[in-house]
N, C-alpha and C positions, 0 to 999 in steps of 0.2 A: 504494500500500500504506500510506504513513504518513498519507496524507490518511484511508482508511478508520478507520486507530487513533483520529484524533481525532474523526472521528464517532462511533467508538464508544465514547469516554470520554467524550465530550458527551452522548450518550443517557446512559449511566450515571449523568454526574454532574449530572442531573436530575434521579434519582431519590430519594426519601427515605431517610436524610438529605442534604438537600440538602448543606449546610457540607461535611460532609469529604466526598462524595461528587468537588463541586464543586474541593474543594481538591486533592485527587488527580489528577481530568482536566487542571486548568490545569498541575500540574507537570508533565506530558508537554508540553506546547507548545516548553518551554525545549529540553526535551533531543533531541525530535523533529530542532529547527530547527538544535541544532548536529550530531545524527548526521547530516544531511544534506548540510550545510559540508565534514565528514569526509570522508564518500564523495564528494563533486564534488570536492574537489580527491585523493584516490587516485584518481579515475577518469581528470580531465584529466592525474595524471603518469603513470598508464599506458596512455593516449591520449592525444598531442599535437594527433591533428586534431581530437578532440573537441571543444576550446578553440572554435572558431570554428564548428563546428557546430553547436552547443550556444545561439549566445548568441541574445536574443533569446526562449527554450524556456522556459513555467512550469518550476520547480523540483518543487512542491507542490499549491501549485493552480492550476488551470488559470486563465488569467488576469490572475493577481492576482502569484503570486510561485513 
């Protein structure tokens, strides 16, 4: 789902005007990457086995992080 948002602020911020478009999309990456910090750790304290099943698992993209 969050990987979708930043395709689709990526297309957007493509589009003319490019500058604030562009500026706009880039400030979702920050806040994306720490709502996601958020929820993996409320998710590992309200599943402990999660912790070890989880590791090694993209977060975001697949692959990469």
């Amino acid at each position: 789902m969050y990987l979708a948002v930043l395709l689709a602020a990526a297309a957007v911020g493509s589009a003319p005007p490019v500058g604030p478009h562009t500026g706009c999309a880039l400030l979702l990456v920050p806040v994306i990457v720490a709502k996601v910090g958020v929820e993996e750790h409320l998710l590992d304290a309200a599943f402990p086995e999660r912790t070890d099943r989880m590791r090694g698992v993209a977060r975001l993209v697949p692959g990469f992080w």
